[in-house]
Each structure stands twice: as structure tokens, then as C-alpha cells.
BAMAR-585444 format. One line per field, with one value per residue (C-alpha): residue number from 0; residue in three letters; y, x, z. Coordinates in Angstrom, 2 decimals, always signed. Each point is the difference from the previous one (the first is absolute). Layout:
nr = [NUM; ...]
rest = [ALA; ...]
py = [Y; ...]
px = [X; ...]
pz = [Z; ...]
END
This chain:
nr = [0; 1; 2; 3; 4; 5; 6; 7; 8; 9; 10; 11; 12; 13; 14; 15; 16; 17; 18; 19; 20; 21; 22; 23; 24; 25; 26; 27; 28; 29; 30; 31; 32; 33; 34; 35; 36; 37; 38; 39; 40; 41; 42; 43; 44; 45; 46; 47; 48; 49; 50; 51; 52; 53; 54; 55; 56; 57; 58; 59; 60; 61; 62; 63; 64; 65; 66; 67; 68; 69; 70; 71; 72; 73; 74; 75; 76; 77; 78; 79; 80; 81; 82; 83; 84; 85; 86; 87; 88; 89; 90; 91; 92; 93; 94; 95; 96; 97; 98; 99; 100; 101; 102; 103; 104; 105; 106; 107; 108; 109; 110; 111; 112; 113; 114; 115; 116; 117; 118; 119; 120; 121; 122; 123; 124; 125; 126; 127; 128; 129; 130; 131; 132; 133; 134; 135; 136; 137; 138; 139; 140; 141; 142; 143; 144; 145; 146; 147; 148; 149; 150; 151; 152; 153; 154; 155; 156; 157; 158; 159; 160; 161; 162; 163; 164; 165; 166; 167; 168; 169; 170; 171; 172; 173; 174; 175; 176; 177; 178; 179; 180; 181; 182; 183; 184; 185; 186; 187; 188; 189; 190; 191; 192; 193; 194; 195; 196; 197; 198; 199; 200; 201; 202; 203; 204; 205; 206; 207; 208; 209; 210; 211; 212; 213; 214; 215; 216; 217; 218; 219; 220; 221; 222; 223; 224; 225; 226; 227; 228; 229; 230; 231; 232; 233; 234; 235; 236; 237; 238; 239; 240; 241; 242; 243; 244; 245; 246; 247; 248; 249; 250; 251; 252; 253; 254; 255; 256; 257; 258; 259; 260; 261; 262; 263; 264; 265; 266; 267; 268; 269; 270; 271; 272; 273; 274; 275; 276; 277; 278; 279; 280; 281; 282; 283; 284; 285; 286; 287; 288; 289; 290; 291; 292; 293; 294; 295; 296; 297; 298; 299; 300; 301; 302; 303; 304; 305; 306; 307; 308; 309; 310; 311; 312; 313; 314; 315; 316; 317; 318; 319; 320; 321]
rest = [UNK; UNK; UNK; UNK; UNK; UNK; UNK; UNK; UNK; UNK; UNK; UNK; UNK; UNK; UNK; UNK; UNK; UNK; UNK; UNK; UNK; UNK; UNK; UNK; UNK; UNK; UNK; UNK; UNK; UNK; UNK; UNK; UNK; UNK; UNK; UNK; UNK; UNK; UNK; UNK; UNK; UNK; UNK; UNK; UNK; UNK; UNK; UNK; UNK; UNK; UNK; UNK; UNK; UNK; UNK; UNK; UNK; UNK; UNK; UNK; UNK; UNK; UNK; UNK; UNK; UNK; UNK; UNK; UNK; UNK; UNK; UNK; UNK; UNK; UNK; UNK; UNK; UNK; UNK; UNK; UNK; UNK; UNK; UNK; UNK; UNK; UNK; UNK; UNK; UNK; UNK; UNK; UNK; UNK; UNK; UNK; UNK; UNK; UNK; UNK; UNK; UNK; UNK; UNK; UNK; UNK; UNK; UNK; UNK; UNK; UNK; UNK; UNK; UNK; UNK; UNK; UNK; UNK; UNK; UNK; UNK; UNK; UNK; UNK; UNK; UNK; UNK; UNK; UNK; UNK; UNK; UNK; UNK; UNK; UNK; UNK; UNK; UNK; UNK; UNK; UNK; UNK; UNK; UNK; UNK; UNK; UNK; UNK; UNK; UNK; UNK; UNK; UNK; UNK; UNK; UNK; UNK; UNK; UNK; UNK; UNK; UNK; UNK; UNK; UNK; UNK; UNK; UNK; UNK; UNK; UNK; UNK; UNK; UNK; UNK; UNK; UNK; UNK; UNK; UNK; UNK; UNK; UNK; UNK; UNK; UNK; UNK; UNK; UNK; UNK; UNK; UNK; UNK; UNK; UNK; UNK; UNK; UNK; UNK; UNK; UNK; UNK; UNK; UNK; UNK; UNK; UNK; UNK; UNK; UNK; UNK; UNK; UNK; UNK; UNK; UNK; UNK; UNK; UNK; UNK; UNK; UNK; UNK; UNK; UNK; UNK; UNK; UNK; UNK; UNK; UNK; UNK; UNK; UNK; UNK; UNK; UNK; UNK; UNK; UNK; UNK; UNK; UNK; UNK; UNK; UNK; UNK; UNK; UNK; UNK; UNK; UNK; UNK; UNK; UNK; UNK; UNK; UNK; UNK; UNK; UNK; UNK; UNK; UNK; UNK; UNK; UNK; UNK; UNK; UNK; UNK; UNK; UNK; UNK; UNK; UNK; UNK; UNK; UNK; UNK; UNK; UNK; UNK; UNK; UNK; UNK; UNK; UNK; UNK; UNK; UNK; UNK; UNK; UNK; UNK; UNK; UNK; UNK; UNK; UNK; UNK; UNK; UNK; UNK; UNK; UNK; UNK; UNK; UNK; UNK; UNK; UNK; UNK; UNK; UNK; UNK; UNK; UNK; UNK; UNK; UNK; UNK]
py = [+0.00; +3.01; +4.22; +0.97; +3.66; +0.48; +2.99; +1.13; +2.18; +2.22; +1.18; +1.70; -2.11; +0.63; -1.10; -2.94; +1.56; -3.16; +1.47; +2.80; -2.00; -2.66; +3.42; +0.79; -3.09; -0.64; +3.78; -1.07; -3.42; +1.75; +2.52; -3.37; -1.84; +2.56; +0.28; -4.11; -0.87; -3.80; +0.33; +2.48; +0.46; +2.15; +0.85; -2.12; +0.31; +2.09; -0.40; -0.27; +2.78; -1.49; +2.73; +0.33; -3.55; -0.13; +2.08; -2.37; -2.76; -3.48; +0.42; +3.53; -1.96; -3.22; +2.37; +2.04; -3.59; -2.16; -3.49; -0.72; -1.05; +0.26; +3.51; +2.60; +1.96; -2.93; -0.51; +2.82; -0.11; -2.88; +1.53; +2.57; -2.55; -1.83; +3.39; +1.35; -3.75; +1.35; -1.48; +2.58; -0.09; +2.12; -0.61; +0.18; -1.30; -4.10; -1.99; -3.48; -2.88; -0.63; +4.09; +0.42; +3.29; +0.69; +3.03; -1.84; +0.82; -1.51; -0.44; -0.43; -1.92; +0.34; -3.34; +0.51; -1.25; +1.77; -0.33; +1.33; +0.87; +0.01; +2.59; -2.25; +2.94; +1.49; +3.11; +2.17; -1.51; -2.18; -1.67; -1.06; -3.27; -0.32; -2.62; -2.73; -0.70; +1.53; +1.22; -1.28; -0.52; -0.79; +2.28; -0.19; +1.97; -2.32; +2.31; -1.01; +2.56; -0.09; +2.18; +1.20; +2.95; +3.43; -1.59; -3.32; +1.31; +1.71; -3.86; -0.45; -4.29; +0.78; +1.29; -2.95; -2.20; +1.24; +0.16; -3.78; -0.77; +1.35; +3.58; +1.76; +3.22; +1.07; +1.96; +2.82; +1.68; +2.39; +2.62; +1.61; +3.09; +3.21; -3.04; +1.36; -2.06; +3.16; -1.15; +2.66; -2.87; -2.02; +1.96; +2.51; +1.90; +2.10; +3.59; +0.81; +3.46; -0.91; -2.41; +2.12; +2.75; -2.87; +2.19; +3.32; -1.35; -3.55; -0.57; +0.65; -3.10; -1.97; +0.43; -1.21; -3.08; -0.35; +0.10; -2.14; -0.21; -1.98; -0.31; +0.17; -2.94; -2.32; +0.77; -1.35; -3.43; -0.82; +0.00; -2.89; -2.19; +0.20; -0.51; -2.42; -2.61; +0.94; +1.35; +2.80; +2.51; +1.28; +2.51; +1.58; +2.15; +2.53; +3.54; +2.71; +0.55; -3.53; +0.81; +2.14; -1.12; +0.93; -2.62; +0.65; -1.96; -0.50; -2.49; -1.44; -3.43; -1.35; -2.22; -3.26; +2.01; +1.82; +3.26; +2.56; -0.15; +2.30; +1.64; +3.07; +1.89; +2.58; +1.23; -1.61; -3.24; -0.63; -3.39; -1.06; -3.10; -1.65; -2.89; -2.96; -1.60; -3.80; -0.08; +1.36; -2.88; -2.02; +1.32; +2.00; +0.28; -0.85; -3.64; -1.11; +1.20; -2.43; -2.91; +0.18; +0.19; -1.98; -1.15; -2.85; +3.86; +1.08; -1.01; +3.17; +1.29; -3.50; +0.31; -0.01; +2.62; +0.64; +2.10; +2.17; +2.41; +0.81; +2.70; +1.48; +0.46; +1.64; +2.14; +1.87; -0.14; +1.74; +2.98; -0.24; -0.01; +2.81]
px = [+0.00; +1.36; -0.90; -2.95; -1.62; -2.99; -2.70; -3.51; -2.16; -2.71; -2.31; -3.55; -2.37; -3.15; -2.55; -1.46; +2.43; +2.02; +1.55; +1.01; +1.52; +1.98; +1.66; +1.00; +1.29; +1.99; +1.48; +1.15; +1.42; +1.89; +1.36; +1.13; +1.23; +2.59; +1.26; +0.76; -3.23; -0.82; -3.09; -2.31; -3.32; -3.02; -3.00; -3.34; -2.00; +1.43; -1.26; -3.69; +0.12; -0.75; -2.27; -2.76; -0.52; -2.25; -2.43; -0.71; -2.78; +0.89; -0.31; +2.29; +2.26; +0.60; +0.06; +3.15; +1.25; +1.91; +1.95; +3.45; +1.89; -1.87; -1.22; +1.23; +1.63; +1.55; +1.59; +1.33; +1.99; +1.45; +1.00; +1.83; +1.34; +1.40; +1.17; +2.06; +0.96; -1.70; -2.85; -2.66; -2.57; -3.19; -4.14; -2.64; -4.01; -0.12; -3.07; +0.53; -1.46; -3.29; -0.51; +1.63; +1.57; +3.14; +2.32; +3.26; +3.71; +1.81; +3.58; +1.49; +3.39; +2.43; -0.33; -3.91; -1.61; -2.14; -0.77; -2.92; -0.78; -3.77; -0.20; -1.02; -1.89; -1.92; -2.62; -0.04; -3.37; -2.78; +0.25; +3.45; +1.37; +3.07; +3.03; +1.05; +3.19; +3.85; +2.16; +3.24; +2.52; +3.16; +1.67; +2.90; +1.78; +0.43; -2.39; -3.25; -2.91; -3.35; -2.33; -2.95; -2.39; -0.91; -1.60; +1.61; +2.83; -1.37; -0.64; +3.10; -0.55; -0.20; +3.37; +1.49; -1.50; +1.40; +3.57; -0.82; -0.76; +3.44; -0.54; +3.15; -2.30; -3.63; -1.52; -2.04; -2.73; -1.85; -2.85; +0.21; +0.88; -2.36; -3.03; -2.92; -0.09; -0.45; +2.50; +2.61; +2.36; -0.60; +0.18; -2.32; -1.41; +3.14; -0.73; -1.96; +1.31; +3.65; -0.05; -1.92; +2.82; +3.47; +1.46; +0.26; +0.55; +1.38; +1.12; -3.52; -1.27; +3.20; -0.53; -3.29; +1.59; +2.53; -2.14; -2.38; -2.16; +2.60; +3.63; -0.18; -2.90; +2.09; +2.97; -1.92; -0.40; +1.38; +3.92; -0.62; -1.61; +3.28; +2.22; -1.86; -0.03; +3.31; -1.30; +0.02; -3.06; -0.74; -3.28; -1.48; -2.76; -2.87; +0.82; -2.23; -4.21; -1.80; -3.40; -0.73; +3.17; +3.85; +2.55; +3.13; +2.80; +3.03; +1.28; +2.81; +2.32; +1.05; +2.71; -0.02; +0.98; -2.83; +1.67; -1.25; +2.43; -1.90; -3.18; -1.70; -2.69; -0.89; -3.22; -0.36; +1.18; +3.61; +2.03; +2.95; +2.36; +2.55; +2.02; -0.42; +2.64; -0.36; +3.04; -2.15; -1.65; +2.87; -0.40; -3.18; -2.08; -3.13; +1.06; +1.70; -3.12; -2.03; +2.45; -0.95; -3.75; -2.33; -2.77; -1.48; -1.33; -1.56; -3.30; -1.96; +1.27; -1.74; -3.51; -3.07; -1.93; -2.29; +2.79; +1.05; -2.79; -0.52; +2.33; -2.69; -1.93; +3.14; +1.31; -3.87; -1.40; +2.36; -0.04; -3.92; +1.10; +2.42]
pz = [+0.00; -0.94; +0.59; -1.80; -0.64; +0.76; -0.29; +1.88; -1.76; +0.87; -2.06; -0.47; -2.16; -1.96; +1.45; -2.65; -2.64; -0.87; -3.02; +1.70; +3.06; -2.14; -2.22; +3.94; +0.79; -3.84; +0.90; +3.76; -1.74; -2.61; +2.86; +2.02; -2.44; -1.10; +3.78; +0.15; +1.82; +0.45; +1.77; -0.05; +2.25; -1.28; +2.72; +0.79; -2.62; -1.71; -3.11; +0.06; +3.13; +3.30; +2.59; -2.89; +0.19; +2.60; -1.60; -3.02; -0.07; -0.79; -3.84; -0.16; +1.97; -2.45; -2.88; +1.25; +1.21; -2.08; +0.37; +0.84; -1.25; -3.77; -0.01; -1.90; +2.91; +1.50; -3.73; +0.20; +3.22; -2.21; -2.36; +1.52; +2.45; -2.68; -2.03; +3.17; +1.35; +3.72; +2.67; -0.26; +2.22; +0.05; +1.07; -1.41; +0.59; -1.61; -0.70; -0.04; -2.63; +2.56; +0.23; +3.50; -0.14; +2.01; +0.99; -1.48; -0.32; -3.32; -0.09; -3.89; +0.52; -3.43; -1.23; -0.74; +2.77; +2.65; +3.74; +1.98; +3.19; +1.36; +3.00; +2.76; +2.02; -2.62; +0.85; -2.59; -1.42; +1.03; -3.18; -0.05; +2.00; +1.87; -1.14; +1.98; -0.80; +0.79; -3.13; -0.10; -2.94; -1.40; -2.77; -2.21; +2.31; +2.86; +2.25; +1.01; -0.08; +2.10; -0.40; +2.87; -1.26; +2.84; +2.18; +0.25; +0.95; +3.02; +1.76; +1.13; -0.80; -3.54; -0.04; +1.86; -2.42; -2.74; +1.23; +0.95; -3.29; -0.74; -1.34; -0.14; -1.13; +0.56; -2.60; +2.09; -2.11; +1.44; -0.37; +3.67; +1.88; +0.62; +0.63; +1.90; +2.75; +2.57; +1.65; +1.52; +1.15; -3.40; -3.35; -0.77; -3.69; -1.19; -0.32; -3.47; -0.54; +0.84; -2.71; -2.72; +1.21; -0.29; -2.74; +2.04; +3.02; +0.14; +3.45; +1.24; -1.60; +0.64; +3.83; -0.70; -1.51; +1.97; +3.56; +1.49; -2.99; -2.26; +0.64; +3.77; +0.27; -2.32; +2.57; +3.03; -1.34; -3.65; +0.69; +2.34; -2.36; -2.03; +3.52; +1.68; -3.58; -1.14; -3.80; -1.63; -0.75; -3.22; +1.13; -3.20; +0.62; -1.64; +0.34; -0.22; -0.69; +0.03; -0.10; +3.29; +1.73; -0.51; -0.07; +1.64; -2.36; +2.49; -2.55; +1.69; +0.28; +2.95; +0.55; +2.71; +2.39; -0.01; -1.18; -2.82; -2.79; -2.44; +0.03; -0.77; +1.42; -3.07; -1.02; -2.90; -2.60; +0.86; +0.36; +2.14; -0.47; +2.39; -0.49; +2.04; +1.62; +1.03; +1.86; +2.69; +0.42; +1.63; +3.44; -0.25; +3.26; -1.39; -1.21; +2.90; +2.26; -2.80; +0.62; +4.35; -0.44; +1.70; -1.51; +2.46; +2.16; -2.77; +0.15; +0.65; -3.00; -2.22; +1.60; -2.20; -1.62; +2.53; +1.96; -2.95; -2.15; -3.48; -1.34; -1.90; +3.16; +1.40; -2.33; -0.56; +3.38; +1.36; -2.06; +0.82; +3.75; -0.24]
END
């Protein structure tokens, strides 16, 4: 296994403009390519828009949905994959062969193929299911890539199960930041009128970024998900207007040791790209605390459904609440 370059990008998307999104995503692989990147990580649906989504019926839904690995965006991501010889990842909304419609992150590897990912806590939509399965691959590289979508990565399990599985990286696509969760401790809507004003005064919004309503959140809890499994982050995230909210970027990779080794925090599209060292992982922290766990006083955490609640129910009733 050998260094690799790697690159997060943030971006803000279209909402349902697929065209448009893909043009983003060709111009950000282009940009990537030329700087050496091997892997490259694109938001959460970022190319069918995510926040809109849970404003369509069933039938608007399927229509901006499409399958993966056969639909036209998702043969795209091939070919540029192929064209640059780099792992692009990037979501997007799927429907399956029996209708089932999922929020879904495709991975296009160089030699054709493509993974997926099925976000296993899924919310956006009452007509969209959850997956059921970890992502976990091998690539001509000698790395192995996971990938967990938002939200999964918040349960701390999901994290451990993926560096189980042997993920040397997690692929971290987001849409988060400036949520309204009225929540002073937790996030928060980013200013309006800071944003619409970035170009005359940029700092304003960048604190806005930057504090508890992006940057600062991700700081209380996503560096340790990178320490505690020994793997590096890639977090890709929306940036910017998504229907009434504001993403807040803070594209960033972190290495094993659960330090930032790029990242940004402007007010608009932007990429950053680090090179990843696996030489770290001979005496990393997080993979000798994985080697001394154990498991036989775990049980609490393997109990049944009946002591954990719908995500859906979470996510919306406590916005109601607030």
C-alpha cells in the first residue's frame, strides 16, 4: 500500500437539476485530476439535490430517481472515472428494479465497475427505505474504502463496523450544517443575510460556518470516529442555499489520528486534497484500542428493536418539539 491523494469537495447543487449537478461534478473531477487525485468524494446527494426531497410525492420522487449502477448519471461517474483513472464518489436518489427508492451513494472505481452505498438511517422522505447493509471494498490501490452517508456516521457502531470490515477510508457525504433543529447547543439555521452579503463581507459568513452551526459541531464528535477506528475521513459536504436551509461545507480530511489535514470553511464551491499516508497505520491508537476490545460485555449495545426508535420519528419530531 502506498500514499495516495485524495480530495473532499463541497459544493451547492440544484435542486432536481441533474444536468446541471453532473457539469459540477465533471468540472471538480477535471480540477482533481490535474492535482494527482486518486480518490475523490462529492456530497450526499448531490446530484438529484437532497433538502427538496422531502417535499415530493412518491411519483416526483421515482421520476428524479434513477438506478445504479445503469442510469445515465451513474454512467457518467464512469466515465470520468475511467477518463482520469480516480474513485469518484458522489449521491444521488436510486430506485431499485421492485420501485423501492433509496437515498444512495455510488462509487465509480477505474476499471468500470461501481459500488453503492444505501444510507442505513434514511429520513429525508417517507417514501424512501433505508439499506441494510455496510459498504466495504477493495481497489486497485491496495486501500480499502467504506462508505457511511450523514447520518450514519453520527452512530458511533456504524463507524466501528466499517473499520471491522477493514476500511482503511470512509467516504463521508454530507448535506448538514445551519439545520434547524433550534437547538443553541446543536447547530442552528445560518444567518440568511450574511450569506446573500459573502462577497462584501466574507468573514461574517465564515464565522457562521466556522461556529457552532457547521465547523464547530463536526469538531465535537467527527475527529473521533477517525481516532477511535484508526481510518481516515474524507467529509464532503453541501455548501450554501438548500431549499430554506444553508449548508455549511467544512470539507475536510482527516487522518487516523484524528487530525484535520485540509479543509476549508469558505462560502461557497471549493475543494481540498491531502495525501494519505499508510505508514500511520503501524502504531496508530485507534487499531491497537480495536485489537483489546471486549466483546463478550457488549450486550446492551445488540438488544432488539424495541429499545432503539425510528430515525424518521427522530429526526422530525423533534423539530416539532423544539
Amino acid at each position: 500500500m502506498e500514499k495516495i491523494r485524495a480530495a473532499c469537495v463541497q459544493f451547492q447543487h440544484a435542486m432536481g437539476d441533474k444536468e446541471y449537478n453532473l457539469k459540477k461534478v465533471e468540472e471538480f473531477c477535471g480540477s482533481a485530476a490535474a492535482a494527482g487525485v486518486k480518490v475523490v468524494c462529492f456530497p450526499e446527494c448531490c446530484i438529484s439535490g437532497y433538502w427538496h426531497l422531502r417535499k415530493l410525492c412518491r411519483e416526483d420522487l421515482a421520476a428524479l430517481a434513477e438506478p445504479v449502477p445503469d442510469g445515465p448519471a451513474c454512467r457518467k461517474l464512469s466515465e470520468l472515472s475511467i477518463k482520469h483513472g480516480m474513485i469518484i464518489g458522489a449521491g444521488l436518489a436510486e430506485v431499485d428494479a421492485d420501485g423501492k427508492l433509496y437515498n444512495t451513494y455510488a462509487v465509480a472505481l477505474p476499471d468500470g465497475s461501481m459500488k453503492k452505498h444505501r444510507k442505513i438511517h434514511t429520513f429525508i422522505s417517507p417514501h424512501m427505505e433505508s439499506g441494510s447493509e455496510y459498504t466495504v471494498f477493495d481497489t486497485d490501490l491496495g486501500w480499502k474504502i467504506g462508505v457511511l452517508i450523514c447520518y450514519d456516521n453520527n452512530i458511533i457502531e456504524n463507524a466501528r463496523m466499517t473499520a471491522l470490515l477493514g476500511a482503511d477510508i470512509i467516504m463521508a457525504p454530507h448535506q448538514t450544517g445551519g439545520c434547524n433543529l433550534k437547538d443553541p447547543n446543536s447547530m442552528g439555521l445560518v444567518d440568511r443575510a450574511k450569506w446573500d452579503n459573502r462577497e462584501a463581507d466574507p468573514e461574517a459568513v465564515e464565522e457562521e460556518l466556522k461556529g457552532n452551526k457547521g465547523r464547530g459541531w463536526l469538531m465535537r464528535w467527527l475527529p473521533s470516529r477517525a481516532h477511535d477506528n484508526g481510518v481516515f475521513y474524507l467529509f464532503s459536504n453541501g455548501v450554501g442555499p438548500d431549499d430554506d436551509e444553508i449548508r455549511t461545507g467544512n470539507a475536510m480530511i482527516i487522518d487516523c489520528y484524528g487530525r484535520v489535514i485540509a479543509e476549508t470553511w469558505k462560502a461557497g464551491d471549493d475543494m481540498v486534497v491531502a495525501d494519505l499516508d499508510p505508514a500511520l497505520f503501524k502504531k496508530v491508537t485507534g487499531r491497537r484500542w480495536i485489537r483489546t476490545r471486549r466483546p463478550e460485555l457488549y450486550g446492551k449495545i445488540c438488544e432488539g428493536a424495541g429499545s432503539t426508535e425510528d430515525v424518521k420519528k427522530v429526526r422530525f419530531e423533534h423539530e416539532k418539539e423544539a
